[in-house]
C-alpha positions, 0 to 999 in steps of 0.5 A: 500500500501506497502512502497518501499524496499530501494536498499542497496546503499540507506539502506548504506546511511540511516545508516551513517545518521540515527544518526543525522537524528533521533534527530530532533522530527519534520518534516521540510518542504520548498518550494513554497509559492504557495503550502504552504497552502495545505502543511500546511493544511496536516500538521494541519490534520496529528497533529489533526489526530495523536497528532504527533508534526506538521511539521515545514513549511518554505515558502521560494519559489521554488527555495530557496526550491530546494536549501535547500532540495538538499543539503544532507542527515540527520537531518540538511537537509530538508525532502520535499519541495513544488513546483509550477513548476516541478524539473529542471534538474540542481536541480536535478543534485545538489541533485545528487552531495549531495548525495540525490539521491532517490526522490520521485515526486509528483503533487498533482494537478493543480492551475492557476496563478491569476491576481487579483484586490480589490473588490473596483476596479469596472472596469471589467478588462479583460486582453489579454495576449499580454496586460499582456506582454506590461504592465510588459515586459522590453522591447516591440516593439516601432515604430518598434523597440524592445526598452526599454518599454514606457508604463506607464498607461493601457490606453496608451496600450488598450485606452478602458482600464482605464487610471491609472497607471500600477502597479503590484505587483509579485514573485521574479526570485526564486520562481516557481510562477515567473517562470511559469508566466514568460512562461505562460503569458509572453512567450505567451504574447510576441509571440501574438505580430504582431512584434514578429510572423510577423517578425518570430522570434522563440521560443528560440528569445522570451525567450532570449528577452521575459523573464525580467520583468520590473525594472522601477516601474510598476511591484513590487517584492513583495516578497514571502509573498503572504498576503503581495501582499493581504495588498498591494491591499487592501491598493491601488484598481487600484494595481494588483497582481499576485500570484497563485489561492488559495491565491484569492480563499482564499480572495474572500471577499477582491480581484477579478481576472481579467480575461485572454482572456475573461476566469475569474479563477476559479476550473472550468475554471482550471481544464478544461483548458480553463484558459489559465495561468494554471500549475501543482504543486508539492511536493518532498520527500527525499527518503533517510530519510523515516523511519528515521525522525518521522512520515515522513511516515505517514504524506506523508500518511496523504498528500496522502489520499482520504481525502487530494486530491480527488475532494471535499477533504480539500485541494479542499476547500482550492482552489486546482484543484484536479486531475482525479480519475485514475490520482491521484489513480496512484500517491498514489501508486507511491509516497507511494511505494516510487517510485524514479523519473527520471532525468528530461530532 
């Protein structure tokens, strides 16, 4: 497959910037800290494979992320960036103010969002989403009123469940993980309430008041360090955390999910839906800066191949839920033609 043909809008801005853009060696990647091990797996492949430097990888979230590569065009700016949720419309607004306006989209696959405890916990935890909503929300109903939340051990939400305290620790307000918890459980959490469907209260109520997550004590922003949150729960059994699928599925010796609705994570239990907190994940390239930076074009090559995503590839080894065969054919010629994508809604 061909690279795209720049249009000469594009072709004028890779000449003011290929200067300062072509003194930089490596390749500089940010973003989600739930899409920085398959990006820096791609990266260690694409070094081994070429002997080309490896690309610097930053974890620094979905939002930071977006902040760092809309900012411009040239070496001072960052080439891609990782995401557990798609662009927002005000991202791609900023990126448009700055000149970045040719960005390639590409979802590599599907993860879920996993609660997980350590292995020396021996409950069989196994979490309604409402749970989920009562133990971490801000505020819940309390004698029929929507109040500031009073729960301070399992057992006071669910007597069969155990009677410790609730602790939980999770992402930061910016990263994508944050983000796509917040609507996958608790949205879906806050809406099973019988205060909240019986009293029909819509969509838009339940993201105003469904969205904060507790500052009390009982859930910990832990940062974007996902091992940090791996340290803590083995450091505290009766502890959970929450961050995305790969990073359980990397310490299956330490940690267990805890199972949503009765379905445990799994690839399986992903890619076939029926786990219920389940999203997309992303990565984005600056249009503008390949064929200027180094071995951009062969290292998005690199993240393409069969070898990287296809079902059994080495990023499915690292707990990626690949995408359909037609799916991700439809991507490689996409994002390899260097296809802009579209404001998004």
């Amino acid at each position: 497959m061909s690279f795209t043909k720049f249009s000469v809008s594009t072709l004028a801005l890779l000449a003011v910037s290929a200067t300062a853009a072509a003194a930089r060696d490596e390749i500089r990647i940010v973003g989600s800290s739930t899409v920085f091990p398959y990006t820096q797996a791609v990266a260690e492949q694409f070094a081994n494979n070429t002997g080309a430097p490896s690309p610097i990888v930053e974890s620094t979230g979905t939002g930071g992320g977006m902040k760092i590569f809309c900012g411009g065009i040239g070496e001072q700016h960052a080439d891609i960036t990782g995401a557990s949720r798609a662009m927002k419309a005000s991202e791609y607004e900023l990126c448009q103010e700055n000149g970045v306006t040719e960005i390639s989209e590409a979802m590599i696959g599907f993860d879920g969002l996993s609660m997980a405890v350590s292995r020396t916990n021996d409950f069989p935890w196994d979490l309604s989403l409402s749970e989920i909503y009562l133990a971490l929300g801000a505020q819940v109903p309390v004698d029929g009123e929507w109040a500031d939340n009073p729960y301070k051990t399992w057992d006071q939400i669910n007597p069969e469940l155990p009677a410790v305290e609730i602790l939980a620790y999770g992402p930061p307000p910016t990263s994508g993980t944050r983000d796509a918890f917040v609507e996958l459980a608790m949205h879906a959490g806050c809406e099973e309430l019988a205060y909240v469907h019986d009293g029909g209260f819509d969509g838009k109520w339940v993201k105003e008041n469904c969205s904060r997550m507790r500052t009390d004590g009982p859930f910990v922003e832990a940062g974007e360090n996902d091992n940090l949150i791996v340290q803590r729960l083995e450091a505290d059994p009766n502890a959970m955390g929450i961050f995305g699928y790969s990073f359980l599925y990397e310490n299956l010796d330490k940690l267990k999910g805890v199972m949503i609705e009765g379905v445990e994570p799994s690839t399986d239990t992903i890619a076939d839906k029926s786990y219920p907190v389940s999203r997309p994940l992303f990565f984005y390239v600056k249009n503008a800066h390949r064929g200027v930076i180094p071995n951009l074009n062969e290292f998005i090559e690199e993240y393409m191949s069969d070898d990287a995503l296809e079902a059994g590839g080495y990023l499915s080894e690292r707990g990626l839920v690949a995408l359909s065969d037609d799916r991700r054919m439809e991507l490689q010629d996409a994002v390899l033609n260097g296809n802009a994508m579209t404001a998004p809604e």
